[in-house]
C-alpha positions as CSV (number, residue, x, y, z in Angstrom):
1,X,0.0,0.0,0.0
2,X,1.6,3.5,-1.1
3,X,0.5,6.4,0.9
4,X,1.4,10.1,0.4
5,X,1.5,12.5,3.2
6,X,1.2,16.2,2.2
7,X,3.1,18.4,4.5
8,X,2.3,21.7,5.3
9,X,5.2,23.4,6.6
10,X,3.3,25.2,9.6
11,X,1.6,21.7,10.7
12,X,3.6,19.5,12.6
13,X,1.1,17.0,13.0
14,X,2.2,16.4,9.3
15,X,5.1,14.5,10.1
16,X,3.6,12.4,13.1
17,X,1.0,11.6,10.1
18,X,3.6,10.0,8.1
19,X,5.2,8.2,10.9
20,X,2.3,6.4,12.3
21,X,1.0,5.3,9.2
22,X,4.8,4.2,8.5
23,X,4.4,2.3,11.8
24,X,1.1,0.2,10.5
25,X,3.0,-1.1,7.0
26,X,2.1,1.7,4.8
27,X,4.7,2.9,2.3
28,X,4.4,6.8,3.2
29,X,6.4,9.3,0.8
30,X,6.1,13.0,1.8
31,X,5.7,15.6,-0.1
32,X,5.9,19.6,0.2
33,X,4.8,21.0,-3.1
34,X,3.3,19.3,-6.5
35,X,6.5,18.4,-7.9
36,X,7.5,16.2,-5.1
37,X,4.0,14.2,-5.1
38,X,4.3,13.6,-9.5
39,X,7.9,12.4,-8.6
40,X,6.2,9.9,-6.0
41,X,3.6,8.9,-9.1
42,X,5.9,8.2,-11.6
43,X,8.1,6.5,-9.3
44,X,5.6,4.1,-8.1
45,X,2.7,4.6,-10.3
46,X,-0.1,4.6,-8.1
47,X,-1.1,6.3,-4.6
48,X,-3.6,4.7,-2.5
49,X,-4.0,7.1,-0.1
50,X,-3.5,10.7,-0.1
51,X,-3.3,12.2,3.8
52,X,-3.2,16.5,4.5
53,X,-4.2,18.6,6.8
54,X,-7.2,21.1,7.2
55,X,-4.4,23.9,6.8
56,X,-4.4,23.2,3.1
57,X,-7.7,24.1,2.3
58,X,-10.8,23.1,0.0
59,X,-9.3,24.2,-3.0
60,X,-5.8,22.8,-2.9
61,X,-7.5,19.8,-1.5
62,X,-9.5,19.6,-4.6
63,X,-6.8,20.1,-6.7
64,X,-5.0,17.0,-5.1
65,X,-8.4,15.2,-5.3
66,X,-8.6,15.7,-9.2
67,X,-5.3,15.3,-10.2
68,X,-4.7,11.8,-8.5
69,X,-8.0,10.4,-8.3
70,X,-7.2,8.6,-5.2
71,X,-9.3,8.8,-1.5
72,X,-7.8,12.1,0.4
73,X,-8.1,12.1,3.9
74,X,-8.1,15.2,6.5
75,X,-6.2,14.8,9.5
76,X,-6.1,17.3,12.3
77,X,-8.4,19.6,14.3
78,X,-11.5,21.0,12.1
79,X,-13.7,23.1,13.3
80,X,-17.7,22.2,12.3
81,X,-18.4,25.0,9.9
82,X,-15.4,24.0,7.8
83,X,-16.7,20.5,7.3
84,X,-19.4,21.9,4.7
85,X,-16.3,23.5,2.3
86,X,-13.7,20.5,3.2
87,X,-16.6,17.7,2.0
88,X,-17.1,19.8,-1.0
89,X,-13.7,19.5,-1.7
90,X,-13.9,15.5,-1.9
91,X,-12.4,15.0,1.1
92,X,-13.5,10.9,1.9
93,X,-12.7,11.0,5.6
94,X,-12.2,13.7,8.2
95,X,-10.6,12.9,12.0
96,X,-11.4,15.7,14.2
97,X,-8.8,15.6,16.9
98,X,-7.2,17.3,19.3
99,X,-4.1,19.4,19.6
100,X,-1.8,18.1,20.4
101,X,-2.3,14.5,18.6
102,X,-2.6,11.7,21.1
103,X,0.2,9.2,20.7
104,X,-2.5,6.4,19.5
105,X,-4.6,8.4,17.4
106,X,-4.3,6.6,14.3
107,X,-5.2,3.5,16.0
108,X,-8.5,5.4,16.1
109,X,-8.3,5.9,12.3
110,X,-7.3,2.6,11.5
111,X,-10.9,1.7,13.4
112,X,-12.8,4.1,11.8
113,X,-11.7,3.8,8.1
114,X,-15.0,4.6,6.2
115,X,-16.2,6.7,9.5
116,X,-15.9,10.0,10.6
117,X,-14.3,10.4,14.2
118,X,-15.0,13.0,16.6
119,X,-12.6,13.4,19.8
120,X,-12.7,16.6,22.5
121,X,-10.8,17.4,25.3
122,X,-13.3,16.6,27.0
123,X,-14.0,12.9,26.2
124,X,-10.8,11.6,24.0
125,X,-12.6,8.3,23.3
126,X,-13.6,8.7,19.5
127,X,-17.2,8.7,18.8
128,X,-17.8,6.7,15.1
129,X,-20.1,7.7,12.9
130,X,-21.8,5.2,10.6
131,X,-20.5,6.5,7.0
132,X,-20.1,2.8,5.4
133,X,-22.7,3.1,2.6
134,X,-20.9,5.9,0.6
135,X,-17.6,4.0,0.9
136,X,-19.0,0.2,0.6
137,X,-17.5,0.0,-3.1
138,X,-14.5,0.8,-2.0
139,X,-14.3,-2.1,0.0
140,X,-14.3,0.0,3.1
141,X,-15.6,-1.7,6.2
142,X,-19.6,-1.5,7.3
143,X,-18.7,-2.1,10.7
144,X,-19.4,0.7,13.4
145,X,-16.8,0.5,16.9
146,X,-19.4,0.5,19.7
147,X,-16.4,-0.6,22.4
148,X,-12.5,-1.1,22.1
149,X,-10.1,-3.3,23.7
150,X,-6.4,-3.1,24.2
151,X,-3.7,-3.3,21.4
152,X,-2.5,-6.7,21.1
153,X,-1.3,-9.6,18.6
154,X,-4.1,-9.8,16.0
155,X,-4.7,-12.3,13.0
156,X,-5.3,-9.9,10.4
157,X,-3.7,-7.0,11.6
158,X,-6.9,-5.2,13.1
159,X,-6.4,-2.6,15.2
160,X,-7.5,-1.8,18.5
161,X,-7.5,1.6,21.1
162,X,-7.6,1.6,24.5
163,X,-10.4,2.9,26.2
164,X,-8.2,5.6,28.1
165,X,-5.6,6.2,25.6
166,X,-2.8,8.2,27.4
167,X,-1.2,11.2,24.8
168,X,2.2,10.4,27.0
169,X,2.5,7.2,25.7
170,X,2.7,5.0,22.8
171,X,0.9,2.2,21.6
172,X,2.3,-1.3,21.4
173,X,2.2,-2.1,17.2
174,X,0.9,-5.2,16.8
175,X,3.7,-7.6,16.3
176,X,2.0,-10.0,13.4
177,X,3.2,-9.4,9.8
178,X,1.5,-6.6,8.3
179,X,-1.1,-7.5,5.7
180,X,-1.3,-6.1,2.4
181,X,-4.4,-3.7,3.8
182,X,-2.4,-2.3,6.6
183,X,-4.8,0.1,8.2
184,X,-8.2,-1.0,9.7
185,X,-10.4,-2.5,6.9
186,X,-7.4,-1.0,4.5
187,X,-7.9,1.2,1.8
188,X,-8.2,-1.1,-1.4
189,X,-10.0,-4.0,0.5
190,X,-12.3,-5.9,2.9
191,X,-9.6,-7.8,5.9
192,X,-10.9,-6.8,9.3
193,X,-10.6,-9.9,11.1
194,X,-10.3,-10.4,14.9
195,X,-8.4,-13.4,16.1
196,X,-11.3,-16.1,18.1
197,X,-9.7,-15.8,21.4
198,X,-10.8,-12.3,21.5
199,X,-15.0,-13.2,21.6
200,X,-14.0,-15.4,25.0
201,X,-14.2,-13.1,27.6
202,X,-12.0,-15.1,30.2
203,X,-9.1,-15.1,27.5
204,X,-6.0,-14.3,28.9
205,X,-4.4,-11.9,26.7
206,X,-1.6,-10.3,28.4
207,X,-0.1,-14.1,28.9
208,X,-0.6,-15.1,25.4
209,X,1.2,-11.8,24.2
210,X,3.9,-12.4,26.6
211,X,4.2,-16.2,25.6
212,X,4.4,-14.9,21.7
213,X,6.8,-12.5,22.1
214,X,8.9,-15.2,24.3
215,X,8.3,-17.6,21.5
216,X,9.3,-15.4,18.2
217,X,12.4,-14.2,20.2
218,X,13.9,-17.9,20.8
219,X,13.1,-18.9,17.4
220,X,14.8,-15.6,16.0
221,X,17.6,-16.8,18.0
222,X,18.0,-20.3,17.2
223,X,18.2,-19.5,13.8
224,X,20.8,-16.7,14.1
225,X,23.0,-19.3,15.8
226,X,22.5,-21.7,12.7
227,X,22.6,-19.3,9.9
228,X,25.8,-17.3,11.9
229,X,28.7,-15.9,9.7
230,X,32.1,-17.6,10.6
231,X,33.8,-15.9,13.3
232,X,32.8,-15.2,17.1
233,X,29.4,-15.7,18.3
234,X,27.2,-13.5,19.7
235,X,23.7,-12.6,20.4
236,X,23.2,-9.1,20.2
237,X,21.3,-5.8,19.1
238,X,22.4,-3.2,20.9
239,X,20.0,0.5,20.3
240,X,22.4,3.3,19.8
241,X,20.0,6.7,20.2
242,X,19.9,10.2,21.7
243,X,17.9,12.4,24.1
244,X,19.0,15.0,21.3
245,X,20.4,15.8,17.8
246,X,24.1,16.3,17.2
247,X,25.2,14.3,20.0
248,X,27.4,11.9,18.6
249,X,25.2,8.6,17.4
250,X,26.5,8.1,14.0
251,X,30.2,8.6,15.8
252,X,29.9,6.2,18.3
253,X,28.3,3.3,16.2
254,X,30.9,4.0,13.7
255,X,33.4,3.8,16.8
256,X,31.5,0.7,17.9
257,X,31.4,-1.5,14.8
258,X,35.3,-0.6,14.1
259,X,36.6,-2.2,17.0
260,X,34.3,-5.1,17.3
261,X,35.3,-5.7,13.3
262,X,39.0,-5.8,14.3
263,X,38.3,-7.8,17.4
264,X,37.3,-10.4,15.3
265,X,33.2,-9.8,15.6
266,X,31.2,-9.3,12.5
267,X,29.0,-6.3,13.6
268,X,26.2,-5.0,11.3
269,X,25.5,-1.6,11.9
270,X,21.8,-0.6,10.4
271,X,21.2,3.1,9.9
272,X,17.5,3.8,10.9
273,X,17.5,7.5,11.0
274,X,16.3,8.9,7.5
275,X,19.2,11.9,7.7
276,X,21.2,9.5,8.8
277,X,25.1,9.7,7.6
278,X,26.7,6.1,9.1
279,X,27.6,5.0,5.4
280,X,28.9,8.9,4.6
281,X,30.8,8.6,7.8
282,X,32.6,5.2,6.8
283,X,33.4,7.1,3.8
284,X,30.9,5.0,1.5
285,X,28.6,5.7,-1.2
286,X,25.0,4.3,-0.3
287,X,23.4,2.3,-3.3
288,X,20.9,0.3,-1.2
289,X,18.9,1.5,2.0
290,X,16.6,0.4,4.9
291,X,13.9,1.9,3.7
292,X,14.0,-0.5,0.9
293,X,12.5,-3.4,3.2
294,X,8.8,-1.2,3.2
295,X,8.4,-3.6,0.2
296,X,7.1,-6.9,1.3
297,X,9.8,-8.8,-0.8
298,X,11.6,-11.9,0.5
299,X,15.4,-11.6,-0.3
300,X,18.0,-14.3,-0.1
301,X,21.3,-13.9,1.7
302,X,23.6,-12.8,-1.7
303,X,20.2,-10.4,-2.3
304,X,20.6,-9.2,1.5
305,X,24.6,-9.1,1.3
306,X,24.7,-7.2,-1.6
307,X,23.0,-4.5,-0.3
308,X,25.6,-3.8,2.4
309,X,28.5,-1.9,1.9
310,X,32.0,-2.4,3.7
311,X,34.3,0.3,5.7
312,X,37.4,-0.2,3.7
313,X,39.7,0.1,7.0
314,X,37.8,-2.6,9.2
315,X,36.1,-5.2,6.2
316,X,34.2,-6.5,9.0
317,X,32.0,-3.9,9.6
318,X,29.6,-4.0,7.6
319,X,26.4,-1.0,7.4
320,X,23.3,-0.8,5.6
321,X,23.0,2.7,4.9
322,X,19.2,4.8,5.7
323,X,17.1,6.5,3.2
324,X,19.4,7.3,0.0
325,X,18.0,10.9,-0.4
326,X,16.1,11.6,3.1
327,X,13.0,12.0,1.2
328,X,11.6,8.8,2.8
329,X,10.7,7.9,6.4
330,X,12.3,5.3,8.3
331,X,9.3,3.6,10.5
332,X,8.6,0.6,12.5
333,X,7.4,-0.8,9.4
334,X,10.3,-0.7,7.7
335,X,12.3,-1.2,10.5
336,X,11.1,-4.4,12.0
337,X,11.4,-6.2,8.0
338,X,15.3,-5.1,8.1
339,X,15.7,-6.7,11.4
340,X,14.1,-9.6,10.9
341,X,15.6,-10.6,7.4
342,X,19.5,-9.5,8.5
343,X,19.1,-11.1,11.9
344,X,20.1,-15.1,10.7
345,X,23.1,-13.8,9.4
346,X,24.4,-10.9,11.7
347,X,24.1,-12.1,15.4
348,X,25.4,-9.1,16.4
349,X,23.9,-5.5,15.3
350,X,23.8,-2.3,15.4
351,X,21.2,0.1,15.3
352,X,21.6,3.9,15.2
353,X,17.5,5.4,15.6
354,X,16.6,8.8,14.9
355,X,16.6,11.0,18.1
356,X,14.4,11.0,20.6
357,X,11.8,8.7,21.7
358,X,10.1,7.6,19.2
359,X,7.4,5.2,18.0
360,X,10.2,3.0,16.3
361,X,12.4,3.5,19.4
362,X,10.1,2.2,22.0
363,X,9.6,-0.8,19.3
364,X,13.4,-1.8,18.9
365,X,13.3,-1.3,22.7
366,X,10.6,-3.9,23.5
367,X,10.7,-6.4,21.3
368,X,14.8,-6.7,20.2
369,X,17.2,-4.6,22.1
370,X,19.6,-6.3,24.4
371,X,21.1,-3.9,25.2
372,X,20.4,-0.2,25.0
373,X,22.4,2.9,25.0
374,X,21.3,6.3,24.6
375,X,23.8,9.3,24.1
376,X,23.4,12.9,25.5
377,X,25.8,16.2,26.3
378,X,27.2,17.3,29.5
379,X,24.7,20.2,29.6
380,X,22.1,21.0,32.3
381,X,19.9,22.3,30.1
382,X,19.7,18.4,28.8
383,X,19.1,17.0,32.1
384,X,15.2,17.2,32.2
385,X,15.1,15.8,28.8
386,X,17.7,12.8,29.7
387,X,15.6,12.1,32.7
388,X,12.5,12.0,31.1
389,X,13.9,9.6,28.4
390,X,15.1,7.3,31.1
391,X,11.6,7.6,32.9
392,X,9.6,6.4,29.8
393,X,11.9,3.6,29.4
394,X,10.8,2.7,32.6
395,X,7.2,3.1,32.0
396,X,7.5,0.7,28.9
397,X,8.7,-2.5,31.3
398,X,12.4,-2.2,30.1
399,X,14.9,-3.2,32.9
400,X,17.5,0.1,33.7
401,X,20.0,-2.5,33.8
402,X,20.1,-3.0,30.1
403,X,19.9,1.0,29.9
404,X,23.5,3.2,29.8
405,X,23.4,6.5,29.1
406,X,26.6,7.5,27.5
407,X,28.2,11.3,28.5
408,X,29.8,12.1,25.3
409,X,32.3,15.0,25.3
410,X,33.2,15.1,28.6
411,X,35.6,17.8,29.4
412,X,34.7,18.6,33.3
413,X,33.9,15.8,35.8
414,X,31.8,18.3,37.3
415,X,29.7,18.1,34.4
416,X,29.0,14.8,33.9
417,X,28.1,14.5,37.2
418,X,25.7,17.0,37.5
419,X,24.2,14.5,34.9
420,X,25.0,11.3,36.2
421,X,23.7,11.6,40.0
422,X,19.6,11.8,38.9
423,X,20.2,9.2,36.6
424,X,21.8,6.8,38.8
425,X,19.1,7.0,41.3
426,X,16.5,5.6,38.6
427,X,18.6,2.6,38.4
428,X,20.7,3.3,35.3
429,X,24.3,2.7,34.0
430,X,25.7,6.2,33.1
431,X,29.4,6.4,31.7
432,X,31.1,8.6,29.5
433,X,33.6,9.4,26.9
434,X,36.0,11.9,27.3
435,X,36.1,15.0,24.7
436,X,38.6,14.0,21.8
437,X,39.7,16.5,19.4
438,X,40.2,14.5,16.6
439,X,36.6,13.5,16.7
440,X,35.6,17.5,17.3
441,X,37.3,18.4,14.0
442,X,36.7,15.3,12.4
443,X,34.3,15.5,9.1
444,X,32.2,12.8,7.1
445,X,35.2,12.5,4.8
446,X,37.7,12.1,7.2
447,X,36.5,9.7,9.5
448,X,38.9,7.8,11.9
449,X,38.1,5.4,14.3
450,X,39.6,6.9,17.7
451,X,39.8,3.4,19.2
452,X,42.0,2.0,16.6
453,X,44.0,4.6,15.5
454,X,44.6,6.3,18.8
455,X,44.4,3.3,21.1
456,X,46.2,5.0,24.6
457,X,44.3,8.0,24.3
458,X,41.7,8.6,27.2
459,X,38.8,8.3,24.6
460,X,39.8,4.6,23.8
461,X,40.7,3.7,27.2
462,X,36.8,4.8,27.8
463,X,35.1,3.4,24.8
464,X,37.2,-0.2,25.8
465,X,35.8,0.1,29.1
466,X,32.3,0.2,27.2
467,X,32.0,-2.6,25.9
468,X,33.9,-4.8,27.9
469,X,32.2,-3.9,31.1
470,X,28.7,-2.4,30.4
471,X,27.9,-4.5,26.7
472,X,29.5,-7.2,28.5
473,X,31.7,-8.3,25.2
474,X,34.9,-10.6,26.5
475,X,38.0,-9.7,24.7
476,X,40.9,-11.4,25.7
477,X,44.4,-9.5,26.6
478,X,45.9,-9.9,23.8
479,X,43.2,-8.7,21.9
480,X,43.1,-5.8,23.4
481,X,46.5,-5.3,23.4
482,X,46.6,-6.1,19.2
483,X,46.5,-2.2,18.6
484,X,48.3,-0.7,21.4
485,X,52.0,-0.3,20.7
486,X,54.4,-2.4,23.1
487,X,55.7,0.0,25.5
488,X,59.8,0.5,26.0
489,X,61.1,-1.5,29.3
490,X,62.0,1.1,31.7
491,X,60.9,2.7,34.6
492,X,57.4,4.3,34.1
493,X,57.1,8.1,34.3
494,X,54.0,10.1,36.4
495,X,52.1,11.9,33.9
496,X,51.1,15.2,35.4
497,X,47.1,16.2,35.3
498,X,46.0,19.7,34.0
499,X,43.9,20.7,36.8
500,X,40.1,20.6,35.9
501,X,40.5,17.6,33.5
502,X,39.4,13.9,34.1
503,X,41.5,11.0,35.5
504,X,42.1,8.7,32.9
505,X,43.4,6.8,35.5
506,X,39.5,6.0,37.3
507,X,36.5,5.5,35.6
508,X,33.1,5.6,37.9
509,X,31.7,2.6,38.9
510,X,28.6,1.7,36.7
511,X,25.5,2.3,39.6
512,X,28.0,2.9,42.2
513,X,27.8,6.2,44.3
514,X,30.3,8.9,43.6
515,X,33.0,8.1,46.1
516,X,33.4,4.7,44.5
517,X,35.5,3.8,42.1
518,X,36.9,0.9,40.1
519,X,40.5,1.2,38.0
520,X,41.5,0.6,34.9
């Protein structure tokens, strides 16, 4: 299904448009101006679903519903007298919503394809509207919502709400394959079908999710021992995100996938952020991208290999670059494909998410993370955000213990500790990485991997510590020892300390108070 958001630059609900119906198994292109949206036609040659906002208004709204002669949907807050003028337009569906967007809204609409939905501030439960006759050829469902139940596993991807939806937090996507009508009844077809258990009202559905989940995640894992590249094994995906932009994700994946390739490891490192730059950083030119896996397509291994490209200074490290241009959006439904087909070959991968919490984030978190680590700056003014990022981890059921926040640039211990204390009191590992120049004046075309190439600097002595301690990966001596230079026998010489920088001598204890310490 190919769906086309139309952004209007003033709406940000735009762009949450696009990512929830990303997030349901939609193909979703966006588009600013008329130019972009023929570009999506001829590229694909067809649109099922064209989504704006109210912002555009009737007549640009009926241009887009003439041109493409495709269903155009309204999404955002509409007031009732502009109803009359939008329906004139040809708009096929309005949600009236609130402002902010709740965080499950399109669950809503995936309910009430074919109905009109009306949600206040006042009750957020959506109040459905039997529409079904004037869309019955369409194949749009007949079905009015009187009740709704909790999002869980489904057998034909049906969607559920629940009956308090909370705007703080997201929705658990249903975990079955998407179907080739991905939202509610879908677009071009009939497919609303509720799995049997659901009609028994003494069905226990929280076990049977749980037992699923359990189930999926063994099976994934049996067969990434048995389809395993040579070389070490080991049973990982390890998140790599930020509280923020800018603060070193693309770096320290980079970093990451560069030592564990010369370690003898066979790290894939997956770019999910659509202005990502991993494969720029590497220094290699992207011909395939995740976003290529929004195509239900089954690919062999040589098919999946080939779309990989190699850093030419560590040919272990292998990356699958993000979207080629940026133009398309990097969701759950995209991601979740990637994983699942690279997962039998690469025991051990790396994911670097766009910033933020978002809808794929919480998803990666859940469902395949072992291990999760989430960047931010030694700044105060980032400490409210950090915290709040740790706390909705913690309000999803993720243990802290597989949760590190990484201080990146460090060049005051008094600053990483203002941001360190609140966050070891939730629970959480907190480390850091000292401030390197080389990486501050490095560019994408100059890339070099600190830990390799500057092995007894205070940033590698850090980023060892990393992974050996917190990601629990066991290197033996001499590995870790393969890039460090022997030093001349003699007697060792102090190094004085510039007052006000950090001990490279002492690393903080992970969860530890601050008087303790653990060396090197």
């Amino acid at each position: 299904m190919v769906v086309l958001v139309v952004i209007d630059q003033d709406s940000p609900r735009s762009s949450r448009t696009a990512e929830v119906l990303g997030n349901y198994g939609a193909k979703v292109y966006e588009a600013l101006n008329r130019q972009q949206t023929d570009t999506v036609m001829a590229r694909e040659g067809r649109i099922d679903a064209i989504f704006t906002v109210p912002e555009m208004g009737p007549e640009r709204i009926s241009k887009i519903k003439s041109s493409y002669n495709c269903p155009v949907f309204i999404v955002g807050e509409i007031s009732p007298k502009e109803i009359p003028d939008l329906r004139k337009a040809g708009a096929d569906d309005l949600l009236i919503t609130v402002d902010p967007l709740p965080a499950n809204f399109f669950e809503k609409f995936g309910l009430s394809v074919g109905q009109e939905v009306a949600a206040t501030p006042e009750d957020q439960v959506p109040k459905f509207l039997d529409r079904s006759n004037r869309h019955a050829e369409s194949g749009f469902s007949e079905e009015v919502i009187p009740s709704y139940k909790p999002a869980r596993p489904q057998s034909d991807f049906s969607l559920n709400v629940q009956t308090e939806p909370n705007p703080e937090t997201y929705q658990r996507m249903p975990q079955s394959p998407p179907s080739k009508h991905a939202i509610g009844a879908g677009l071009t077809g009939r497919g609303r079908g509720h799995a049997p258990e659901e009609f028994n009202p003494n069905y226990d559905h929280e076990k049977h999710d749980q037992e699923w989940q359990h189930a999926e995640r063994e099976s994934a894992r049996e067969e990434s021992m048995y389809f395993a590249t040579p070389g070490k094994q080991l049973n990982k995906v390890i998140l790599i995100g930020s509280v923020k932009g800018g603060e070193g994700k693309s770096t320290l994946t980079a970093q990451l996938g560069s030592l564990l390739g010369r370690k003898g490891f066979s790290p894939l490192g997956i770019d999910c952020d659509a202005n990502g730059n991993l494969a720029r950083l590497i220094g290699e030119k992207s011909i395939h991208s995740t976003t290529e896996f929004g195509v239900d397509k089954s690919r062999n291994p040589q098919q999946l290999e080939s779309m990989l490209v190699n850093y030419r200074k560590v040919k272990e490290f292998r990356v699958l670059p993000s979207s080629i241009d940026g133009f398309d959006p990097i969701t759950w439904g995209v991601v979740k494909p990637c994983i699942d087909s690279f997962m039998p070959l690469y025991p051990l991968m790396l994911l670097d998410l766009s910033e933020g919490y978002t809808p794929t984030f919480d998803q990666v978190a859940q469902h395949y993370a072992t291990d999760i680590l989430i960047l931010t700056s030694p700044d105060v003014h980032r400490l409210e955000r950090t915290v709040a990022m740790g706390k909705k981890l913690l309000g999803r059921g993720i243990n802290p213990k597989n949760v590190t926040f990484v201080v990146n640039k460090v060049k005051k211990e008094s600053d990483y500790q203002t941001i360190r204390s609140p966050l070891i009191k939730e629970g959480f590992n907190v480390v850091y990485l000292p401030f390197h120049q080389e990486l501050a004046d490095a560019t994408t075309l100059d890339f070099k991997p600190i830990v390799l190439s500057d092995p007894k600097s205070n940033y590698a002595k850090s980023f060892r510590k990393l992974v050996t301690e917190v990601l629990k990966i066991k290197m033996t001596s001499g590995e870790q020892e393969m890039d460090i230079e022997k030093k001349p026998a003699g007697k060792k010489k102090k190094r004085k300390r510039s007052k006000g920088s950090i001990s490279i001598n002492y690393l903080p204890c992970l969860g530890c108070e601050r008087s303790s310490y653990a060396k090197i």
